[in-house]
C-alpha positions in Angstrom: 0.7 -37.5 7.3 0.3 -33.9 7.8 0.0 -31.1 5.3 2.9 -29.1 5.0 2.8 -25.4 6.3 4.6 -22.0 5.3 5.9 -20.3 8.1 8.4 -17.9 9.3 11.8 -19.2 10.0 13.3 -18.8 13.6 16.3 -20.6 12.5 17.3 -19.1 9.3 16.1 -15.5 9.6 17.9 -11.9 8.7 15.4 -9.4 9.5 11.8 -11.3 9.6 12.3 -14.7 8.4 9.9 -14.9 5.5 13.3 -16.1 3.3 13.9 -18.7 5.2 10.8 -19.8 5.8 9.9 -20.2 2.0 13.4 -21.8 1.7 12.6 -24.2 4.1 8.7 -25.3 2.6 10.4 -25.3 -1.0 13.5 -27.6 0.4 16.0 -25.3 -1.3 18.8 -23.0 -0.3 17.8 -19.4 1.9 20.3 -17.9 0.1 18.2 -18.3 -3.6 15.3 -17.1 -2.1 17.1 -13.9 -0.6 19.2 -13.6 -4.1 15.3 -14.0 -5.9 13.9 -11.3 -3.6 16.5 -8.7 -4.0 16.2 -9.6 -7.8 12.4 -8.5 -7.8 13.1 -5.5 -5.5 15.4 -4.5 -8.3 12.7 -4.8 -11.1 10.6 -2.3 -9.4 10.0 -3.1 -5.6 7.4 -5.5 -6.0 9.9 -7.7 -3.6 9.6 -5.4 -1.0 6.2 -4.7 -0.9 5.8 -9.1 -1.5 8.3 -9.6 1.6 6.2 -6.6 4.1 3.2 -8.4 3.0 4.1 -11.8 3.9 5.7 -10.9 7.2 2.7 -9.4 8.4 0.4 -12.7 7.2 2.4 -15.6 7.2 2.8 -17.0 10.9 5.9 -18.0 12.6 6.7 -21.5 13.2 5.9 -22.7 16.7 
């Protein structure tokens, strides 16, 4: 069995596809993971500078 990765959404993407990417490792809904990340951007950006961060390491799915 292979180990599962994290990567970038090509299917459920609205500006990078980090969102859906974690949505889709984590089996849950890309809409709770947007709704979490606006929530932490709220709370004092850490959400942005989290979601830049991961865009730039976290590869796209092949």
């Amino acid at each position: 069995m292979e180990p599962k990765r994290l990567y970038r959404s090509r299917r459920s993407r609205m500006i990078c596809g980090v969102c859906g990417g974690v949505a889709e490792y984590f089996n849950i809904d890309p809409t709770l993971v947007r709704l979490g990340l606006i929530l932490f951007a709220c709370l004092g950006c850490s959400g942005v500078l989290g979601y830049i961060i991961a865009a730039i390491v976290i590869p796209e799915e092949p």
